[in-house]
C-alpha positions in Angstrom: 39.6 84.7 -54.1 38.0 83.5 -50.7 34.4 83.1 -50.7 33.5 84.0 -46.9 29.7 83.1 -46.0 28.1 84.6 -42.7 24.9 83.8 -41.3 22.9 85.1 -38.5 20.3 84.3 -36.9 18.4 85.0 -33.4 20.5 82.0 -31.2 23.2 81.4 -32.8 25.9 83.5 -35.7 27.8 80.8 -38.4 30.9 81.7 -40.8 32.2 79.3 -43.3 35.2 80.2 -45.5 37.0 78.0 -47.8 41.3 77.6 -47.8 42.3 78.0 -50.9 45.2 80.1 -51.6 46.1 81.6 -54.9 49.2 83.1 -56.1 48.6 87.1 -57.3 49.2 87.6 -60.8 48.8 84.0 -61.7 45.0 83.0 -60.0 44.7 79.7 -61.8 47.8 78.8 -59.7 46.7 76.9 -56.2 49.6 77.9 -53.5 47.8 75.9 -50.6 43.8 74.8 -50.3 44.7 74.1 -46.3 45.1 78.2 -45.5 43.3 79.1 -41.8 41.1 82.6 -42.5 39.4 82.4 -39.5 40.5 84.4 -36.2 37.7 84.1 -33.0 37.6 87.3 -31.3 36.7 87.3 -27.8 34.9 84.1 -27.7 32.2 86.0 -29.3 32.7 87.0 -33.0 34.6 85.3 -35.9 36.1 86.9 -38.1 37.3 85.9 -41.7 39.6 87.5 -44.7 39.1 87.5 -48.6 42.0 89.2 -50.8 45.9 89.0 -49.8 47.1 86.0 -48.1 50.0 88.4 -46.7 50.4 91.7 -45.1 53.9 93.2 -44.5 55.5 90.2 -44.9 52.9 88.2 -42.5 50.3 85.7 -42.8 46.9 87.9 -42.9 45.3 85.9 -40.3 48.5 86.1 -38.0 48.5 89.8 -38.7 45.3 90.1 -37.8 45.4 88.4 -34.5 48.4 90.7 -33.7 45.9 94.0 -34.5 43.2 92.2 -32.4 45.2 91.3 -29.5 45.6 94.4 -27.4 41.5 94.9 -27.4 40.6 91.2 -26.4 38.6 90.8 -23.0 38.2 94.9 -22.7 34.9 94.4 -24.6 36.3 97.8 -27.2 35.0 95.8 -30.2 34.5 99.2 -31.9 38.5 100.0 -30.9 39.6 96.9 -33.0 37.4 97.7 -35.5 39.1 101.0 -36.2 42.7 99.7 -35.4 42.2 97.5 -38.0 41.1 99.6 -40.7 43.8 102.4 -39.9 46.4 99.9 -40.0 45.5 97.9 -43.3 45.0 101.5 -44.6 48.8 102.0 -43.6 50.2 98.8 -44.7 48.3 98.6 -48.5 49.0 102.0 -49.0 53.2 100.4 -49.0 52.1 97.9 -51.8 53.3 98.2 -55.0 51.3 96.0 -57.3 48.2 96.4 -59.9 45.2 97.7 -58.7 43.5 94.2 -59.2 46.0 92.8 -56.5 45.0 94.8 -54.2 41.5 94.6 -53.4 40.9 92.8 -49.9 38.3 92.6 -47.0 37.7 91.7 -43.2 34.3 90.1 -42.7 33.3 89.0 -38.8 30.0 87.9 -37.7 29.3 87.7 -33.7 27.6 89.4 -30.6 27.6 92.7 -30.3 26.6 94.6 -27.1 23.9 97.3 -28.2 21.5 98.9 -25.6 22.6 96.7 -22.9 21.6 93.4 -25.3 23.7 90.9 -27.1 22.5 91.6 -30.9 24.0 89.5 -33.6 25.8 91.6 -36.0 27.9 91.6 -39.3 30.8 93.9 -39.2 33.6 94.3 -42.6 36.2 96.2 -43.9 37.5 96.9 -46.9 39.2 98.6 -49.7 36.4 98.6 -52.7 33.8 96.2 -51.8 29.7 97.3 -52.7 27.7 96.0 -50.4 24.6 97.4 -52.1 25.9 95.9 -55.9 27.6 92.5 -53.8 30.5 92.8 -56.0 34.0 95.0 -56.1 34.8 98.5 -57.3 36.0 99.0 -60.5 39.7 100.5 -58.1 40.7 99.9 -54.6 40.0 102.8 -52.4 42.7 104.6 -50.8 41.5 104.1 -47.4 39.6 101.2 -45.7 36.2 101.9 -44.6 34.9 100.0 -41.7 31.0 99.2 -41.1 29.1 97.5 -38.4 25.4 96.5 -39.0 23.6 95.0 -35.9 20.1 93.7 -35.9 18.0 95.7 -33.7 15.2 93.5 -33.3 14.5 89.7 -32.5 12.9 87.0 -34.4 14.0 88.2 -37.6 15.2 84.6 -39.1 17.9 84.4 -41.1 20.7 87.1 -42.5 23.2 86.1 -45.3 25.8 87.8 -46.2 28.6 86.8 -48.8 31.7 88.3 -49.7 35.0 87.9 -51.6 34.4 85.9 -55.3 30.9 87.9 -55.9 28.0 85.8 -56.3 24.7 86.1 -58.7 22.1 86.9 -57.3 20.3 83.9 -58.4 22.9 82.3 -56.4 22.0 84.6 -53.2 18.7 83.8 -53.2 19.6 79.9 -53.8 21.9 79.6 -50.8 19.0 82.0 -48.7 15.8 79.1 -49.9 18.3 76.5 -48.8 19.0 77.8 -45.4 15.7 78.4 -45.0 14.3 75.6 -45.6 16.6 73.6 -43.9 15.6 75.8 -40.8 12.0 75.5 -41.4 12.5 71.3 -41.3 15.1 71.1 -38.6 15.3 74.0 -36.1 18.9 74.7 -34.4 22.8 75.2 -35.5 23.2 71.3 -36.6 20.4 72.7 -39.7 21.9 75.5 -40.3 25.5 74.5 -40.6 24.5 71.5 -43.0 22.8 73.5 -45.1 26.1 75.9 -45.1 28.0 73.2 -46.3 25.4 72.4 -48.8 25.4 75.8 -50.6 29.2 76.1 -50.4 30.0 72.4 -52.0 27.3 73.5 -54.4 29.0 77.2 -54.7 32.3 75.3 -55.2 31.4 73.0 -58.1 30.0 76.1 -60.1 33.3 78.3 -59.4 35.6 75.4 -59.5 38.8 77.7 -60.3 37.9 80.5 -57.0 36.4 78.2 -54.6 38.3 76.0 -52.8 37.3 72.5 -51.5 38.7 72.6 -48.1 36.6 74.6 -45.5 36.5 75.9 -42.1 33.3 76.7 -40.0 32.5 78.4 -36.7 29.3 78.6 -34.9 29.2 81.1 -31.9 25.4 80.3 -29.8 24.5 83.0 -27.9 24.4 81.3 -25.1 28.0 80.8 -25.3 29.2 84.2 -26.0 27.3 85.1 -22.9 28.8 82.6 -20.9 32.1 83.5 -22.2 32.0 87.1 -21.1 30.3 86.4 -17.8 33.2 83.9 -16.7 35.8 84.9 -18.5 36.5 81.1 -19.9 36.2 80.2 -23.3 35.9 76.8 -24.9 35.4 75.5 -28.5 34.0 72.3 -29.5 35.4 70.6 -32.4 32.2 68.3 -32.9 29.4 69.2 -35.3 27.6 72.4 -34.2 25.9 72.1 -30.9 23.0 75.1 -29.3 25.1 76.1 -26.0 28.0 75.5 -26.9 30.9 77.2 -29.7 31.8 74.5 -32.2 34.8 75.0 -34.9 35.2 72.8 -37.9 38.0 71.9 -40.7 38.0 70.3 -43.8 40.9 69.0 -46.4 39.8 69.4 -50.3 39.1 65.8 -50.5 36.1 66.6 -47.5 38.6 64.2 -44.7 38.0 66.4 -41.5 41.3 68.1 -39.8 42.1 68.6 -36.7 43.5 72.5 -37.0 41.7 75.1 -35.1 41.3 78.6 -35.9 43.5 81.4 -34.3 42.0 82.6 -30.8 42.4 86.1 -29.5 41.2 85.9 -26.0 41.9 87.9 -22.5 45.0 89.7 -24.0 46.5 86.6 -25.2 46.6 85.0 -28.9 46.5 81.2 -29.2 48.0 80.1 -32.9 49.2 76.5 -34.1 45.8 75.0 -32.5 45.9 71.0 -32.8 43.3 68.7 -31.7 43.9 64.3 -31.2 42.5 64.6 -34.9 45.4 65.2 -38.0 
């Protein structure tokens, strides 16, 4: 199962996911470590998935876009939101498999307009994951339930939140010191996404069988996502993480940089099969 970490902070919002796929039934199988589970929405929030690779027949992340699509540049964030849960709600309750195979979540972190302020905000939905006990229900719920949390006030640091394979909370508080103290020693997004990278690698090696070694990162300035929606452009770096400007990452297992971009739902339009000069 997808490990999906999401950090905010006052400038800037960061996801990192990793890309391994694992056949249902037989989790010790590896299908693919290069899967995409990102999706930007609206140059200003990033979502990522945990659970079934496939929905209907579809890639999740393809399906997603195509849920996404018609609320893209109409600034209804809240709209997708709910399209998506009613329609995962639809298409799981059509699966036919054990309970176990059927657990799956939607995790985005981004900008999100409250009170006539960009706040940076955590928004997931889900089918049987406890936030309060960071781990899954004991039985998939019959419905997804959808749940945005915005930070009302500035300067509040840093925000972790992790879902998917459920972490200790030894390891919570691990991955929270090392983000913070690689904030406190280097201020902006190149500090933060190092130390990402850090606690996932170091994530990885202690789940070996769950955690992929391939990975995919987004990092969404504020700047940026205000830029976005005032001009209705969009661009994405794929250099290391930068303060004004949106930078995307990908990895192989063996750590050799890729150049796949995520899927973009932008302006009405979806942009898949992204390729940069580096393969």
């Amino acid at each position: 199962m997808t490990l999906i970490l999401s950090c905010e902070t006052n400038d800037a919002v960061y996801q990192i996911a990793d890309r391994r796929l694992t056949a249902f039934g037989s989790p010790d199988q590896i299908v693919d470590d290069q899967t995409n589970k990102i999706v930007i929405f609206d140059a200003r929030v990033s979502f990522g998935y945990t659970g079934r690779s496939e929905i209907c027949g579809q890639r999740t992340d393809e399906w997603l876009a195509d849920v996404l699509q018609p609320y893209a540049g109409k600034r209804k964030l809240g709209l997708a939101v709910e399209a998506i849960r009613l329609r995962a709600t639809h298409e799981f309750q059509k699966i036919r498999a054990l309970d176990k195979f059927k657990f799956h979540a939607f995790q985005s972190v981004g900008w999100i307009e409250h009170s006539d302020a960009w706040r940076p905000g955590v928004i997931t939905i889900h089918n049987g994951w406890d936030d309060a006990k960071h781990k899954w229900a004991e039985k998939p719920l019959d419905e997804f339930r959808g749940t945005i949390r915005v930070s009302r006030h500035g300067n509040f640091g840093i925000r972790l939140t992790a879902i998917g394979l459920p972490l200790h909370a030894a390891e919570r508080a691990a991955v929270v010191r090392l983000l913070r103290s690689c904030a406190h020693r280097q201020r902006g997004s190149r500090a933060i996404r190092h130390a990402m990278f850090i606690a996932m690698r170091w994530l990885m090696q202690r789940h070996p069988d769950v955690i992929g070694g391939g990975m995919m990162f987004a990092c969404i300035p504020r700047v940026a996502a205000e830029a976005a929606q005032k001009s209705g452009t969009f661009s994405m770096s794929t250099g290391g993480p930068s303060d004004e400007q949106s930078t995307f990452e990908c990895f192989l297992s063996d750590g050799t940089p890729q150049g796949v971009g995520p899927i973009m739902v932008l302006g009405g339009a979806s942009f898949r099969g992204i390729r940069f000069g580096r393969q």
